[in-house]
C-alpha positions as CSV (number, residue, x, y, z in Angstrom):
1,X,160.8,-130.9,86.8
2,X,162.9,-133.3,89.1
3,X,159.9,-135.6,88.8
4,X,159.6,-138.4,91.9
5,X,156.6,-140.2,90.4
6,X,155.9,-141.8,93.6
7,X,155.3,-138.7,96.0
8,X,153.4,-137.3,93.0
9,X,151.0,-140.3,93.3
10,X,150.8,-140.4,97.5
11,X,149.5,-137.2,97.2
12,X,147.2,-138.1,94.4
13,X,145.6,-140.9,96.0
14,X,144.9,-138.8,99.5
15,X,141.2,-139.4,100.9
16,X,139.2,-138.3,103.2
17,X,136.3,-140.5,105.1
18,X,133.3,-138.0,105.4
19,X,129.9,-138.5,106.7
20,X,127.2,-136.4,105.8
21,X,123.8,-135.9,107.5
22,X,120.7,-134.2,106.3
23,X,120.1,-130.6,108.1
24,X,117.2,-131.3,110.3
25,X,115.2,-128.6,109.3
26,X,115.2,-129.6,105.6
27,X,114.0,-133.7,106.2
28,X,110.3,-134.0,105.5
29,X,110.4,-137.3,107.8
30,X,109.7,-138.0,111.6
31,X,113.0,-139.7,111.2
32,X,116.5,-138.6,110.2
33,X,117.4,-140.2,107.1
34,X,120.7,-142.8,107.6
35,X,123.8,-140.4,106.4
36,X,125.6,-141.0,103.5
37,X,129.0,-142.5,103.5
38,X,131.5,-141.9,101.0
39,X,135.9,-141.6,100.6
40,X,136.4,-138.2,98.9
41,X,140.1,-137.5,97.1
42,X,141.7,-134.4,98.9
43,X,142.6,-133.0,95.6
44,X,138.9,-132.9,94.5
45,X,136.2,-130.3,94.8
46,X,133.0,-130.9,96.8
47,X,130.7,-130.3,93.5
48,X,131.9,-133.0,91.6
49,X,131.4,-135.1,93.9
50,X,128.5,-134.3,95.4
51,X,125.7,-136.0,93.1
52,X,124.9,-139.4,94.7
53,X,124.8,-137.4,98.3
54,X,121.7,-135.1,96.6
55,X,120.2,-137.8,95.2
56,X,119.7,-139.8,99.0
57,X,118.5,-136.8,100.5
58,X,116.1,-135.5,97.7
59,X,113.6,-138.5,99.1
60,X,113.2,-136.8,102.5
61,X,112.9,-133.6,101.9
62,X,110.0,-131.4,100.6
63,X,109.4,-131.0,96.9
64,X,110.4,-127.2,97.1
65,X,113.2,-127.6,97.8
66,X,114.7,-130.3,94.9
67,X,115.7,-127.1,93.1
68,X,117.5,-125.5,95.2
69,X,121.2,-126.1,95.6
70,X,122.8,-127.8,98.3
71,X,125.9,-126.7,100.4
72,X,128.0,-128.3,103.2
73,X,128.6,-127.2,106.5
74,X,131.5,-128.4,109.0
75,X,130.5,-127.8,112.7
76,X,128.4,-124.5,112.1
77,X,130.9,-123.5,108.9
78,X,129.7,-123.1,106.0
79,X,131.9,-125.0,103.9
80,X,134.0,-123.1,100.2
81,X,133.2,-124.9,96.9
82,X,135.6,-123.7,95.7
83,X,138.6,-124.7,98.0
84,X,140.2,-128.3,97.8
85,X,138.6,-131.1,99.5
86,X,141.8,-131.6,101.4
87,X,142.1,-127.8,101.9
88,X,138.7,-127.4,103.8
89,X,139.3,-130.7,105.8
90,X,143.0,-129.5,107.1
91,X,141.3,-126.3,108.2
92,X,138.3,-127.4,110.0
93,X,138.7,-131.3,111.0
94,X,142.9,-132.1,110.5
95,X,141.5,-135.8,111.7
96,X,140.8,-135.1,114.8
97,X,137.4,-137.2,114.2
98,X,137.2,-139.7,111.7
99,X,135.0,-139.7,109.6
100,X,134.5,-136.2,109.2
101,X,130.9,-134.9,110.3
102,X,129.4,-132.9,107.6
103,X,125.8,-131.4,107.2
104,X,124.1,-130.9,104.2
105,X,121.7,-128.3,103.6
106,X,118.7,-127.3,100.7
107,X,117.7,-124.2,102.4
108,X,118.6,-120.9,103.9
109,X,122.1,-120.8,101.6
110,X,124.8,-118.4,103.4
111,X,124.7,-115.8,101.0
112,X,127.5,-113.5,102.7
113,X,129.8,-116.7,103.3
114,X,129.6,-118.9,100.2
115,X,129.2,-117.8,95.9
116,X,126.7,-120.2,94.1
117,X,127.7,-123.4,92.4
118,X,124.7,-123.6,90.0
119,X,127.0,-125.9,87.7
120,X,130.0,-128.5,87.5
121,X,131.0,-125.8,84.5
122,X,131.1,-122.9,87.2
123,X,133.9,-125.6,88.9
124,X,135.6,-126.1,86.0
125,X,135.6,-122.4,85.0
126,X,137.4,-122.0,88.6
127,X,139.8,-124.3,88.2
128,X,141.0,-123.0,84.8
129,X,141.5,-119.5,86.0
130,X,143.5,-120.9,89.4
131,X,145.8,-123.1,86.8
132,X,146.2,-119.7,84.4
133,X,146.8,-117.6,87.1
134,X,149.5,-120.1,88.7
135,X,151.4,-120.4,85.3
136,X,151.3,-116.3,84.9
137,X,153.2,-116.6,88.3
138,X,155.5,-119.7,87.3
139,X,156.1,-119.2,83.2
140,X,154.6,-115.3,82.6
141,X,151.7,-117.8,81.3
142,X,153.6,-118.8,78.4
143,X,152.7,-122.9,79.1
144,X,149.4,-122.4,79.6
145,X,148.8,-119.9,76.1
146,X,150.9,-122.4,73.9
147,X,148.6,-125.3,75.2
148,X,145.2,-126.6,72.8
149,X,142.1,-126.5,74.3
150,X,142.2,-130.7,74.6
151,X,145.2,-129.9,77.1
152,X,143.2,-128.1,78.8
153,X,140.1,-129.9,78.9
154,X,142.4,-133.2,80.0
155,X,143.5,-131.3,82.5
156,X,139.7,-130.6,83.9
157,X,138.6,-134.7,83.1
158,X,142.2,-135.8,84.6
159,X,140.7,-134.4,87.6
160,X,137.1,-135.3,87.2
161,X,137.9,-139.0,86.8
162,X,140.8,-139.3,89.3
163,X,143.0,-140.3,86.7
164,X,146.4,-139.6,87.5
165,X,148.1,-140.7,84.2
166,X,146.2,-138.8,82.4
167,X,146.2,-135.2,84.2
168,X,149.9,-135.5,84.4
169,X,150.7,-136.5,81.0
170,X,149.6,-132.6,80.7
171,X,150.4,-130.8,84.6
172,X,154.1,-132.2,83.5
173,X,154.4,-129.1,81.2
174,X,153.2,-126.8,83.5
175,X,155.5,-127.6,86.0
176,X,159.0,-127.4,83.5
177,X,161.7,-125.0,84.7
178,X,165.5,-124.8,84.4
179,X,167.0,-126.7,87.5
180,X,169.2,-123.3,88.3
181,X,166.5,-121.2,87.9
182,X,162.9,-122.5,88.9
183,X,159.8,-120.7,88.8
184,X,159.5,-117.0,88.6
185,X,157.3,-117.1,91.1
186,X,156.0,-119.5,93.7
187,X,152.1,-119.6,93.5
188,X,150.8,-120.1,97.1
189,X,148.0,-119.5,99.5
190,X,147.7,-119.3,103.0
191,X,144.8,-120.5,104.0
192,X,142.6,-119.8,107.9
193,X,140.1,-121.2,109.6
194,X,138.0,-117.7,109.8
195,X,139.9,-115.7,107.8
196,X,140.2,-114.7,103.5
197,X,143.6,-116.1,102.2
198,X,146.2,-114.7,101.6
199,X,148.4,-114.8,99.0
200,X,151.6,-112.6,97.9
201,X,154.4,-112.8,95.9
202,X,157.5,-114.7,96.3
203,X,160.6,-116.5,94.6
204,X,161.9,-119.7,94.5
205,X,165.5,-118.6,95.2
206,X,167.1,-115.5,96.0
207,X,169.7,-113.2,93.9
208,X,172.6,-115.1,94.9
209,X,170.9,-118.7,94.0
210,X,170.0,-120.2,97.1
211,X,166.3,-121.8,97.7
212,X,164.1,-120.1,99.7
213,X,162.6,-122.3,102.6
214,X,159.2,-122.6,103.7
215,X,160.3,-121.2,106.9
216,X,161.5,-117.8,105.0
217,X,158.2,-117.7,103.4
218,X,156.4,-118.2,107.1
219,X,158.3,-115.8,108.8
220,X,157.7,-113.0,106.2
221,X,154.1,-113.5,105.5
222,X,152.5,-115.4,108.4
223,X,152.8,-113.6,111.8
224,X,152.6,-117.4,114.5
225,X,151.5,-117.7,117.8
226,X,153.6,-119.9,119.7
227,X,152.1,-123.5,118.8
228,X,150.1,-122.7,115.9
229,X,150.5,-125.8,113.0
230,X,151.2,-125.3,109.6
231,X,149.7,-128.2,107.2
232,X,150.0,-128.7,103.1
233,X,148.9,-131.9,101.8
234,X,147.8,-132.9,105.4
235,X,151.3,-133.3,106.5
236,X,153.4,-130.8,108.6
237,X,156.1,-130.1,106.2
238,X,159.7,-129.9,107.5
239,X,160.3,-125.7,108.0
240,X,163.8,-125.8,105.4
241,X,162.0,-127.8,102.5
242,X,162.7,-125.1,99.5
243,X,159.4,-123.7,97.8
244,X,160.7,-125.2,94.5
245,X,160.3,-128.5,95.3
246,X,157.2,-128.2,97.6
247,X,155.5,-126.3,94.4
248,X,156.7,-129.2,92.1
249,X,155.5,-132.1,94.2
250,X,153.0,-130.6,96.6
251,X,151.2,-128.2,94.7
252,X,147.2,-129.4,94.4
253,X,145.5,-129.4,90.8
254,X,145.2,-125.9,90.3
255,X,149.2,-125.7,90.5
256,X,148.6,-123.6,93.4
257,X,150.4,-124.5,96.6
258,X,147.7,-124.2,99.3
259,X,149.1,-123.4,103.4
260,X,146.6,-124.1,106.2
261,X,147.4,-122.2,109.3
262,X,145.9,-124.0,112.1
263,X,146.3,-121.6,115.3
264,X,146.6,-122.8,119.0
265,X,143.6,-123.5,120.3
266,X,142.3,-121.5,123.2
């Protein structure tokens, strides 16, 4: 990998300011409670971070509900676990209002929008099968196999604890190639506002040896209206960056590459 430690880290230490206010239906009060405040790291899940947030709100709201399990929901959108802090933020606030406005809710969970996150182990059971599936893509899964189960499980508290030394001293491996050659494949997502991802199958370069852009990979999967954005990592990404080194230094956690497609408005 043609390491630059220092973009690595940028994108490591992204945050996003979020507020979050009790549903009103769920408070037990004649007030609304005060929301909770936090800084959340884009490359985080909501789950993990979510337990100080449940413990404010379990004071105001009715007994029956302390056991149920809470979600978050962005202006009426219900929001995916299971997608990257910084994922759900570029695809339904992109800083338009800071800090970002989020509800949180103990009852009537959106069955037909959102699985269940009964566990932090559900999370990290995710996260494991993105990273496998990524190196099946990059390495035919040959890192991930020859890897202990302490790799793995540094991985998982690398990224629990926001420790960057310590989750690369392992993503390193997983993100090895020959410089001539690259990945096999470039894992990637596309990601809508109100739409299921989409991902395909593409490679880092083509038969002749030159680097496929991020433009190349836009015009063949992502039909644009005139306008529409395109944001990784909260950045707008300049159109002949190759997919290499985007995948190398821009990929989030799960080695996965995620695209937010942010159409025109109106």
């Amino acid at each position: 990998m043609a390491e630059d430690r220092e973009i690595l880290r940028e994108v490591w230490d992204g945050r996003v300011p979020v507020c979050i206010q009790l549903a009103s239906e769920d408070h037990n009060t004649l007030s609304a409670p005060d929301p909770y405040y936090l800084m959340v790291p884009r490359l985080s899940y909501f789950p993990l971070l979510m337990d100080k947030v449940r413990k404010h709100f379990l004071r105001f709201i009715s007994p029956d509900l302390h056991e149920e399990e809470m979600w978050l929901e962005s202006d009426g959108m219900p929001l995916k676990w299971h997608y990257p802090v910084g994922v759900l933020f570029d695809l339904h606030c992109g800083g338009s209002s800071l800090p970002w406005a989020l509800t949180a809710h103990f009852s009537h969970f959106p069955e037909h929008d959102l699985i269940r996150c009964p566990s932090r182990e559900v999370v990290e059971s995710h996260f494991m099968s993105s990273v496998k599936e990524a190196d099946g893509l990059k390495h035919r899964g040959q890192i991930i196999t020859n890897m202990q189960s302490k790799d793995h499980k540094q991985l998982w508290m690398g990224l629990c604890n926001d420790k960057f030394d310590q989750f690369w001293a392992i993503n390193c491996k997983l993100m090895e190639c020959l410089p001539e050659e690259g990945f096999k494949f470039i894992p990637f997502r596309i990601h809508f506002p109100c739409q299921p991802s989409l991902q395909r199958l593409i490679k880092p370069q083509t038969d002749d040896g030159r680097k496929v852009t991020l433009e190349e990979l836009l015009q063949e999967f992502l039909p644009r209206g005139e306008g529409d954005r395109v944001v990784i990592q909260g950045i707008e990404v300049p159109r002949d960056t190759p997919l290499q080194w985007m995948s190398e230094h821009l990929s989030h956690p799960d080695n996965f590459l995620h695209i937010c497609h942010i159409p025109t408005q109106g």
